[in-house]
N, C-alpha and C positions, 0 to 999 in steps of 0.2 A: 566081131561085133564092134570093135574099138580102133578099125583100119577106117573109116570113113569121118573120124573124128581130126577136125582140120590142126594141125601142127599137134599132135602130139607124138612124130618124133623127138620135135626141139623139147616138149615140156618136159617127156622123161628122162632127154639128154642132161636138160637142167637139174633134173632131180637126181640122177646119179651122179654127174658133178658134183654137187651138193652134198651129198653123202659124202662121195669122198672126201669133198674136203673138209669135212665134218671130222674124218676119221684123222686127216694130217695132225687137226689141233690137240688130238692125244700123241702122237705118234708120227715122225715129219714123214722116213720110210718104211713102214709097214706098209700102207696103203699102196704107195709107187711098188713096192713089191708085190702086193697082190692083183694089181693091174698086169704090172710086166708078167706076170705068170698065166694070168688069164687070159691075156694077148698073146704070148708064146704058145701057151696049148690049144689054141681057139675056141678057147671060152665064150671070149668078147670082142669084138671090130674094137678095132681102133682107125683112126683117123688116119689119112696118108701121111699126112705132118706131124703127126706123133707115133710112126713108125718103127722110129728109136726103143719106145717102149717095149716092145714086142722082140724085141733081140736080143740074142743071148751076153751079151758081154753087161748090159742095162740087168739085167736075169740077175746074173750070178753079182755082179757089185752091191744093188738094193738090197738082196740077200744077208750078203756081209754088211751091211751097213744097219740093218734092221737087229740083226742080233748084237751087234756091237753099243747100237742105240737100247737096246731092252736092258739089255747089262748095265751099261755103265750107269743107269739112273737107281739103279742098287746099290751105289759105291757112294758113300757119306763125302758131302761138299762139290762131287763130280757132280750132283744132281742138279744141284744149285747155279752151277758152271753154266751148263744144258738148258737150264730154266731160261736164264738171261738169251740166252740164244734161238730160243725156241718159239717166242711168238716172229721174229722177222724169217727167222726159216720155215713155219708152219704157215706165212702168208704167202711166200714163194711157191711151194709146195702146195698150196690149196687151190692157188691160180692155175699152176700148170695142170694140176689134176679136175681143175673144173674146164679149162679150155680143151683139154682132150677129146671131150663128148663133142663137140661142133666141129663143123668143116666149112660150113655154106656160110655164115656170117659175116665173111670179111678179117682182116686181121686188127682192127682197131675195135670195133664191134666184139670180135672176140675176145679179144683181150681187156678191153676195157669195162666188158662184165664179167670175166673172171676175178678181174682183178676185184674188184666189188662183191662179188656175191661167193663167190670160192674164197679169196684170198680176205677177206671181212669173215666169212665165219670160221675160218680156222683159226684166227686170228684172235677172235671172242673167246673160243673155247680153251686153246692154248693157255693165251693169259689170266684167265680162270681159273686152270686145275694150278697154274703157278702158281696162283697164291693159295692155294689150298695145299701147296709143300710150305708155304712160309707159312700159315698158320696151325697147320702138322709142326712144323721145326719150332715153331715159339712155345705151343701148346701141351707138346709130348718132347720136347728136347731131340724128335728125329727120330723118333721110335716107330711113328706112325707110317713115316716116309715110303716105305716100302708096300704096304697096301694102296697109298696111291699112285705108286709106281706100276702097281701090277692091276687097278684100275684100270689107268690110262690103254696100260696094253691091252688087254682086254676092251675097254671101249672101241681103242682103233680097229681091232681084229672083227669085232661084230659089227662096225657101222661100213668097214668093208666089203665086207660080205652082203652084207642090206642093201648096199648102194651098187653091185652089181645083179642080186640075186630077187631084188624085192625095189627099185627104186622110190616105188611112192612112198615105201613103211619107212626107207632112210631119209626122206624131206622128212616125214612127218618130227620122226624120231631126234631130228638136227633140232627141229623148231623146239620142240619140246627140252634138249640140252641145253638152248641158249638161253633158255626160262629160267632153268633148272641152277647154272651159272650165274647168271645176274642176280635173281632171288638168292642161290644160297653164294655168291659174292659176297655183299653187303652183310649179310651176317655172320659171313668167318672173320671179316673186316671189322667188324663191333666188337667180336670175342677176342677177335688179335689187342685192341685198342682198349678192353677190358682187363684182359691178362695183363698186359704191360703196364695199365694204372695199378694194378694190386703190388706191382715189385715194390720194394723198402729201397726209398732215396737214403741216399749217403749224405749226409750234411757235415757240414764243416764249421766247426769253430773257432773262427778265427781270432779273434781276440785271447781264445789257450795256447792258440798256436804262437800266437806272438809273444805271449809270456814267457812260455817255453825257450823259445830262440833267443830271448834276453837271458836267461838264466845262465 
């Protein structure tokens, strides 16, 4: 019913792109790993020029890489390491995972809206759940940390799966996240900013201190 409907190969191409790059900003390789698997088993086409994906040595590295990324954001301070690093590598990663879906556009065309619309929303979302570690770690001393560690994983792993399995529900579900982000941004940002007004300044009296040294 939906073959006679003009380009919406590219639209749905865009909207699994989308997704996945949606899922990088949790998770930079989860998503490339579940690509590269879905591409290996023939799940999913892949591009001729993103070939690479679909091969086993691409397989088994994402692999290790994904378990080693899930981990270490379990490990107190490593998180934080990972944080700082993870919006410019979930924008890398969102680009390459949204140019994967096209072939036909050219290489400037292509990449020049991945880099836009894949590498901008992983980038949004990324930087988002980061600061919702920094006001988990202001808030709860690090306690909380590990539930939005194991969000994130979780996010990536479902919008993964959307975004090959359901592509329109994962655009929908990105638009919805980046809401979701921005709205509850600014208000982790006020409670961060509220918390840290309530800490007891330390004042100093210096004119005792001066007596004192005279003494």
């Amino acid at each position: 019913m939906f073959d006679n409907i003009p380009y919406l190969p590219y639209v749905l191409s865009a909207f699994m792109g989308i997704g996945l790059a949606a899922a990088t900003g949790f998770r930079v390789f989860l998503p490339m790993f579940a690509v590269s698997l879905a591409s290996y088993m023939g799940w999913i086409p892949v591009n001729d020029s993103f070939q690479w994906l679909a091969g086993l040595p691409v397989l088994i590295t994402t692999a290790i890489a994904t378990v080693v990324e899930i981990l270490a954001y379990y490990i107190p301070f490593v998180d934080h390491i990972l944080d700082t690093m993870s919006v410019p590598l979930a924008t890398i990663a969102g680009s390459v995972m949204f140019a994967s879906q096209f072939a036909d556009m050219g290489t400037f065309p292509q990449w020049a809206l991945a880099l836009i619309a894949g590498g901008g929303t992983a980038a949004a979302i990324s930087s988002g759940f980061a600061g919702t570690r920094v006001a988990s770690t202001a808030t709860t001393g690090g306690l909380g940390n590990s539930v939005v560690a194991t969000t994130e994983t979780a996010g990536a792993g479902v919008m993964s799966f959307l975004a090959m399995a359901a592509p329109v529900i994962a655009f929908i579900a990105t638009i919805l996240l980046i809401i979701v982000v921005i709205v509850l941004g600014r208000k982790l940002w006020r409670k961060v900013q509220g918390f840290r007004g309530k800490q007891p300044a330390t004042t100093i009296d210096v004119e005792a201190v001066n007596r004192k040294n005279l003494e």
